[in-house]
C-alpha positions in Angstrom: 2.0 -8.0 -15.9 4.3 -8.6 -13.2 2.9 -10.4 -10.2 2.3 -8.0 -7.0 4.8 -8.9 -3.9 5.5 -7.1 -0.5 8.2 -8.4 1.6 9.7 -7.1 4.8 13.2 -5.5 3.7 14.4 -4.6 7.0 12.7 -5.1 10.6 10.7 -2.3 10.4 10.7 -1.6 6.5 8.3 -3.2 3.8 8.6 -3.1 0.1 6.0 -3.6 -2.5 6.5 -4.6 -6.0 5.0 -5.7 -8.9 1.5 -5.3 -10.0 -1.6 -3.4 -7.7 -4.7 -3.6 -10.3 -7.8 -5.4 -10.3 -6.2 -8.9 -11.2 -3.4 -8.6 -8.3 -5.6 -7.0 -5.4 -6.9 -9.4 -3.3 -3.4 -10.7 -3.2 -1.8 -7.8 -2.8 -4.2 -6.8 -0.2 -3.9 -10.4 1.9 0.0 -10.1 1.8 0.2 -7.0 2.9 -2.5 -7.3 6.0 -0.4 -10.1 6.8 2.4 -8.4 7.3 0.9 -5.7 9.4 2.0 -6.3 13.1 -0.1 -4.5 16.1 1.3 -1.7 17.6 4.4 -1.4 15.2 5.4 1.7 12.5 5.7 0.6 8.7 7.0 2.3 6.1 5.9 0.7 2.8 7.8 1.6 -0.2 5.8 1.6 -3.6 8.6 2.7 -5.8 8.9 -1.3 -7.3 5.1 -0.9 -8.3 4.8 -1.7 -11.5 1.0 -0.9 -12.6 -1.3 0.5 -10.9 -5.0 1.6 -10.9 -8.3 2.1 -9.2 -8.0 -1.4 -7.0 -4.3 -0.8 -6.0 -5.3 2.4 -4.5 -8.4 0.6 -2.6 -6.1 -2.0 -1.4 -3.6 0.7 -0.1 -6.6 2.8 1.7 -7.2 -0.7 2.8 -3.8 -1.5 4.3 -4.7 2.2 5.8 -7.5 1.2 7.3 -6.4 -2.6 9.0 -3.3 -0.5 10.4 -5.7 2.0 12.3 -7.6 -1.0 13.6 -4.2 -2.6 15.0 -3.0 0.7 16.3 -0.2 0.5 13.7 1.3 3.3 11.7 1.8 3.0 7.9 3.5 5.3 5.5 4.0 5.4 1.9 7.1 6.2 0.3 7.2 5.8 -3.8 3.5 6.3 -4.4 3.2 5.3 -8.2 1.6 8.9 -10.3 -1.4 6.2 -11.3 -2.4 5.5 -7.9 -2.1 9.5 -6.9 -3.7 10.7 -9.6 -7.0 8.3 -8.9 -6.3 9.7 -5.1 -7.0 13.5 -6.4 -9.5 12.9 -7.9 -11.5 11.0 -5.1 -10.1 14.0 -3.1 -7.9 11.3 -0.8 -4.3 11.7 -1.8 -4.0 13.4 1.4 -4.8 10.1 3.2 -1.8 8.5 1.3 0.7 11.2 1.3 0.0 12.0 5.0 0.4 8.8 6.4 -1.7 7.3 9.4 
C-alpha cells in the first residue's frame, strides 16, 4: 500500500496521492484539513490515489464539510471509480462531483 500524501502543487492547487482507506484516513484526513485555508478556493486532484474505499470517501465528505465551516471552496478533480462508486450508492456522488 502506498502511503496517502496531499501537498500544495501550486498556490491555489492541491494534489493527493497515495492511499485513502481505512489504515491511511485519519492521516489523510489531518493533512488535508491542514491545508485548508479560510476563505480560499481549492481544487484537490485525486488522480495519484492509489486505493481507495469506504473511509477515503468519508475523509473526502470530510474535507467537504471543514471547507464549508471555513467558508472555503473545494473541488475534486480525478475522483478514483472506488470512491464514486461507494458515492452512488450512498446516493452522494453528487456532493463530490459538484463541488462545494
Amino acid at each position: 500500500m502506498a502511503a496517502f500524501s496531499i501537498t500544495r502543487t501550486a498556490p491555489d492547487r492541491l494534489e493527493a496521492k497515495g492511499a485513502m482507506s481505512f489504515e491511511s484516513a485519519n492521516r489523510a484526513l489531518a493533512a488535508g484539513l491542514a491545508l485548508l485555508c479560510r476563505g480560499e478556493r481549492w481544487p484537490i486532484d485525486l488522480a495519484q490515489v492509489t486505493e481507495a474505499d469506504s473511509a477515503g470517501l468519508a475523509v473526502l465528505v470530510e474535507w467537504l464539510a471543514a471547507a464549508r465551516r471555513r467558508d472555503t471552496v473545494i473541488h475534486y478533480a480525478n475522483i478514483p471509480a472506488q470512491i464514486l462508486a461507494v458515492a452512488r450508492i450512498s446516493d452522494i456522488d453528487a456532493l463530490l462531483t459538484d463541488g462545494h
